[in-house]
N, C-alpha and C positions, 0 to 999 in steps of 0.2 A: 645601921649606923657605922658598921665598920666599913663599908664603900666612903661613905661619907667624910668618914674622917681619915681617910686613904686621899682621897683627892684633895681634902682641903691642906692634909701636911704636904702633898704635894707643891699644890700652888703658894703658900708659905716658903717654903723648901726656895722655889724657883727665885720667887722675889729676893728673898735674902741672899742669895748666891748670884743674883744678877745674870740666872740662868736666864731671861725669860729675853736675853740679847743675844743667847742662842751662841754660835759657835767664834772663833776668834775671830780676828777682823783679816778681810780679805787684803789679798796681796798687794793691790793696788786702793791706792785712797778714792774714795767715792765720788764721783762726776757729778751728784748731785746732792741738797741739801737736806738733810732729815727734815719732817718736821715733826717739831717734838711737840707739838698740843695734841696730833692725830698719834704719835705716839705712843705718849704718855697717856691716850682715849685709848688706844690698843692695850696695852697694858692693863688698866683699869676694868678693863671688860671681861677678863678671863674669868672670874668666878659665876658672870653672868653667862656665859657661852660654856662653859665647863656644865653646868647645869641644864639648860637647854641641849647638849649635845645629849647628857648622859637620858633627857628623857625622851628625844627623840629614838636615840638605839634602842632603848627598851622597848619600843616596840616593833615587833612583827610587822613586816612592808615586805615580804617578797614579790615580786612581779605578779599579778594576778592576785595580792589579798586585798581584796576591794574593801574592806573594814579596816585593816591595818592600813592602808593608804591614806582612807578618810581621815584617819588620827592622826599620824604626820602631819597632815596639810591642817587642822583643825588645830596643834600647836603653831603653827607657823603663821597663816591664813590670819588672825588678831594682831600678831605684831607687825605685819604688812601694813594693815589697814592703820594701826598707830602712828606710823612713818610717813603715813598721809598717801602711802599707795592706793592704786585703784587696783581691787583688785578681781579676777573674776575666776571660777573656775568651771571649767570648759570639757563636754564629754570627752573621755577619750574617742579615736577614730577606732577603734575594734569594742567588741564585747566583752566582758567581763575585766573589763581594768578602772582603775579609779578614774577621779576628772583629774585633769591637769589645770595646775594653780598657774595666771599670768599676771603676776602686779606690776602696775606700768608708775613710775614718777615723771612728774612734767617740772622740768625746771627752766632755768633763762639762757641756755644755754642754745646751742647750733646741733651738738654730736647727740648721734643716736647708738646709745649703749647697748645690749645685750651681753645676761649673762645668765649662763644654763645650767642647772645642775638637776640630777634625778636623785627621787625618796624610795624606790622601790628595790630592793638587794634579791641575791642569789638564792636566800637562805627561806626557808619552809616556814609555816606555823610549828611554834612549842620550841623554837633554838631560844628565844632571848630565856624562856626557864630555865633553858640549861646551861646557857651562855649569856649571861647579862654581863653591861656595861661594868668593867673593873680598870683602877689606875693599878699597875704594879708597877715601880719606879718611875722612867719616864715615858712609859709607855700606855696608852688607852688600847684594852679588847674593845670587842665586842662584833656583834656582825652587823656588818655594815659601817663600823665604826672610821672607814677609810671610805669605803666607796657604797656611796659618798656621802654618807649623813654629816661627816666631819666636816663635807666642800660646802653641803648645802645650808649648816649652821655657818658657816663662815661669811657665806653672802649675804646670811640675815643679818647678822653683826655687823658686816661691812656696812649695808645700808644704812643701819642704828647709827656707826660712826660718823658717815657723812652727813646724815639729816641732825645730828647730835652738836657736830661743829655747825653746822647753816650752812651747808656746802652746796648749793643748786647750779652750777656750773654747766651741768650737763644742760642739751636740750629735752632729749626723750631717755630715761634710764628704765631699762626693764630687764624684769627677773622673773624666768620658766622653771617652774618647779614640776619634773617631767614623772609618770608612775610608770616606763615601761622599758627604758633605755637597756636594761639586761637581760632582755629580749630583741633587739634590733630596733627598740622607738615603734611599734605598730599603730600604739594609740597615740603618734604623736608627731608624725610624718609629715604630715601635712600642714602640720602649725611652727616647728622646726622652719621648711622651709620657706614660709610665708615671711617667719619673723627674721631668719636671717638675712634675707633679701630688703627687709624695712631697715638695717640697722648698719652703722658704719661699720665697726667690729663685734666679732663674739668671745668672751672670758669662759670659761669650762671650771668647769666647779671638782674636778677629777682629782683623784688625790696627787702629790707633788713623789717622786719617784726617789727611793735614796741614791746618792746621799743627802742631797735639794736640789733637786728637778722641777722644772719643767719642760713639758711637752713639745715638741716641734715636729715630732712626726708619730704616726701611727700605722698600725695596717686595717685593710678594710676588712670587714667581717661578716660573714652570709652563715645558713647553716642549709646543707643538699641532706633532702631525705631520699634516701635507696627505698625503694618499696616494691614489694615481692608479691606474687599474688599467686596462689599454685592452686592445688585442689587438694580437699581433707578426705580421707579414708578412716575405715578401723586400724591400729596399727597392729593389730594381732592376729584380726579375721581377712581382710586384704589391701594389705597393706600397698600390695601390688598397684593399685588401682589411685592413690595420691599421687601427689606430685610436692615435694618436700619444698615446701617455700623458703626454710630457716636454710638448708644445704645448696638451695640456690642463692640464697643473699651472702652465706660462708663463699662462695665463687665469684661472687661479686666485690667484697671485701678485697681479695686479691690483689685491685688495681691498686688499695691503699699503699701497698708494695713498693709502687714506682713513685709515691711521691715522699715529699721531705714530711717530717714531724718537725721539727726544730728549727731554731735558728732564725734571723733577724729579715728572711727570705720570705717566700710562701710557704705555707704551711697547713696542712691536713690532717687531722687527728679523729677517730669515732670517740664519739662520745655517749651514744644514747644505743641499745640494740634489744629488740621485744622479737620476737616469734611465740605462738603457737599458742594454743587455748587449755587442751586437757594432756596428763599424759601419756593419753591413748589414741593419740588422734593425730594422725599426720598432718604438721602445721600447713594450714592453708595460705596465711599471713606470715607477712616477717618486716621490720623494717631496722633501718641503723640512719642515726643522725652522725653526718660528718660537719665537725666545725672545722673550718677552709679560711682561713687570714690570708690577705695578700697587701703585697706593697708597691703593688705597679697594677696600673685603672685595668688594663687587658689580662690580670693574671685568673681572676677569675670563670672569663668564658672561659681560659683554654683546660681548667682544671673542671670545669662541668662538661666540657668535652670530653674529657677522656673517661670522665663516668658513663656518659652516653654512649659510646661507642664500644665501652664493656656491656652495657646493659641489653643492646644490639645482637649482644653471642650470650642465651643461655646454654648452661650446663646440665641441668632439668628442662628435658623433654615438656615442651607445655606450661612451663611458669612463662611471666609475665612483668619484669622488671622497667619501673616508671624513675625517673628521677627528678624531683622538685629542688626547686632553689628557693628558699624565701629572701624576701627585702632585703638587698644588703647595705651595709656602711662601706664609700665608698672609703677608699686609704686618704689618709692626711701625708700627702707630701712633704717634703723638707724645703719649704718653700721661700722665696726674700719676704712676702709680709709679715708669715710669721716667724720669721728671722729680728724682722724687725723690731715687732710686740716683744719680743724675748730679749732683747737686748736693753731695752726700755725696762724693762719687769727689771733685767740686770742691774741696772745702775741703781734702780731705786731701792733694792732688796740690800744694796751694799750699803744703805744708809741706814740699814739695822745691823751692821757691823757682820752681814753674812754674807758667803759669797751666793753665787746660782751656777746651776750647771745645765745643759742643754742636753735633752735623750729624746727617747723614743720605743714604744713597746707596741707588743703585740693586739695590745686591749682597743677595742675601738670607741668612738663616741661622736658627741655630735657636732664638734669642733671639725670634721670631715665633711656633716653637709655644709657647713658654712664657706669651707674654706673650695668645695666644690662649687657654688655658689657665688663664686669670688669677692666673699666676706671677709677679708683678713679674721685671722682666729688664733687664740694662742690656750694651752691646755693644758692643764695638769698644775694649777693653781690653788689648789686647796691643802689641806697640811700633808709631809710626806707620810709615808708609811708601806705596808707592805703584807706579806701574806695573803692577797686577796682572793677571794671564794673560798674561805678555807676557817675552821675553826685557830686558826695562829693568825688572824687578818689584826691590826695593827696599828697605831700611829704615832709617833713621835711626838709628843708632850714637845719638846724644845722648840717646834716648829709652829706651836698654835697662834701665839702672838707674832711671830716675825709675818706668818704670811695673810694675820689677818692686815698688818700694818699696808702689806704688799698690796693686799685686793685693793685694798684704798683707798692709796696714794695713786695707783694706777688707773685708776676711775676717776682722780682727779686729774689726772695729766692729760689722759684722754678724750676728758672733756673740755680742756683749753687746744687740745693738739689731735685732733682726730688724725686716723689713716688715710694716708690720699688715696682715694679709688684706684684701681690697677687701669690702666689705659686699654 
């Protein structure tokens, strides 16, 4: 009860203070017109998305929890289908991950919408017991409570808004509810690409960046496994006789040396590193996972190059060093479509009396196949917030209502004024 009545003072709180129009009015008068029934439906909806948010976080969804994925979508999946979606869900393309949710709306419209967001977080089985869903002043915990259970309740809403007003404008409006995106999309590659290719633009359900962002650019993201392969011995009877796999992958590491860890550049970081079985036995095994961000399409081969050709000169006589690259997200450019989309978002976001700001991070998504694809795409449209992967992850209460108004209106605009195709 006391969560309970944490969020409800909260949303009392907002309303009475006219907090829920969010920060002062932007510098420049708005180029476009509110409208205040889809508004005043934005508004109205918070107690109903506040609730729906908080029960989606509370459940466990990390990548690979095929039960906790089911839940998710087994909340979401019934109010699809009340909005009069078709909806279907679809195996993942790998093993062990949930099905992926696609509800499709048919309206009288021309534009063919798409809008993507994933249910699946960072975070393990047994975090929501220790970490559940909390309002502490304007801000919403919880894991996943950003990225992106927050994007993915917003799109549900959005669509409530639209079908709520009789809004069918669009000709095709569909909504991917992805289980594997924090993994590189494995189980979902193939349906990503398919659908981005059917559809004039893609909206990314990704949280909005402080101070109000959206996305316009990204880096692409792979993860290179180093893998060691030596030979095990006794370490104490003859030791002589192994071949230390863990002290050839320590030689290998090395190259991390020459590249950047930071910065708005490329980037290479270890993140994962396992050797050896007993501790009397000269590791036979060893591996280290590097996460590799890049922001230009070529940066990748040359940074798996230079691992290759470290791998090429062991230091241990007789190891055996392999380097894999798994699927990657290619970069999101800073590109004019999505230039475009972002400036459109802009005017309209001004007629919630906020401004928008235009960035770009390190985190990748599937706003990259699209925009590969030469789908115009625009990202980081779900409420901002921050701390992500991390027990501090985060969202900004001020921004729930401004940017459900935003998906909204945006989807209506879009459906009277699609993107011209790139020539």
């Amino acid at each position: 009860m006391g969560q309970v009545s944490k969020l409800w003072r909260w949303i009392a709180a907002s309303a009475l203070a006219g907090a829920l129009g969010g920060a002062p009015a932007a510098a420049e008068p708005p180029k476009t017109q509110r409208n205040d029934a889809l508004w005043a439906a934005a508004k109205a909806a918070l107690p109903e998305q506040m609730k729906l948010w908080e029960s989606v976080v509370d459940i466990d969804s990390g990548t690979g929890d095929l039960e906790g994925g089911r839940k998710v979508a087994a909340l979401l999946i019934p109010r699809l289908k009340a909005l009069g979606g078709v909806v279907e869900s679809l195996p993942a393309e790998e093993a062990g991950l949930p099905e992926n949710t696609v509800a499709t709306f048919t309206g009288t419209g021309k534009a063919r919408l798409l809008l993507i967001a994933h249910i699946d977080t960072v975070f393990g089985p047994g975090t929501v017991a220790k970490w559940p869903f909390r309002v502490e002043g304007s801000l919403a915990h919880g894991p996943g409570v950003g990225d992106e259970k927050g994007g993915a309740v917003e799109a549900v809403m959005a669509l409530k808004l639209l079908h709520d007003q009789g809004f069918k404008g669009y000709g095709v409006l569909t909504l991917l509810l992805e289980t594997s995106e924090e993994r590189g999309s494995p189980g979902t590659r193939s349906l990503i690409n398919r659908l981005v290719r059917e559809n004039d633009v893609e909206l990314n359900m990704e949280p909005g960046d402080p101070p109000d962002g959206v996305t316009v650019w990204r880096k692409g993201s792979t993860v290179l496994h180093i893998i060691v392969k030596g030979r095990a011995a006794h370490a104490g009877v003859a030791p002589q006789d192994g071949r230390n796999a863990a002290l050839e992958l320590i030689h290998q590491l090395k190259t991390l040396e020459t590249l950047p860890h930071s910065g708005d550049g490329m980037t290479a970081n270890l993140t994962l590193l396992k050797a050896g079985s007993r501790n009397n036995i000269i590791p036979e095994d060893a591996e280290a996972q590097i996460s590799v961000r890049t922001r230009e399409p070529g940066d990748l081969e040359k940074v798996i190059n230079v691992f290759r050709a470290s791998a090429a000169v062991t230091e241990i006589p007789d190891t055996k060093v392999t380097i894999v690259a798994e699927p990657a997200y290619p970069p999101l450019s800073d590109n004019p479509a999505t230039r475009a989309l972002a400036r459109r978002a802009e005017a309209i976001y001004a007629e919630t009396g906020r401004s928008l700001n235009f960035g770009g991070n390190g985190g990748a998504s599937e706003s990259a196949m699209a925009a590969a694809a030469g789908t115009p795409a625009l990202d980081g449209l779900g409420p901002v917030g921050g701390g992500f992967h991390s027990d501090k992850e985060f969202v900004d209460l001020n921004t729930v209502t401004p940017r459900l108004y935003l998906l909204a209106r945006l989807l209506m605009d879009l459906s009277a004024n699609p993107p011209t195709p790139a020539p």
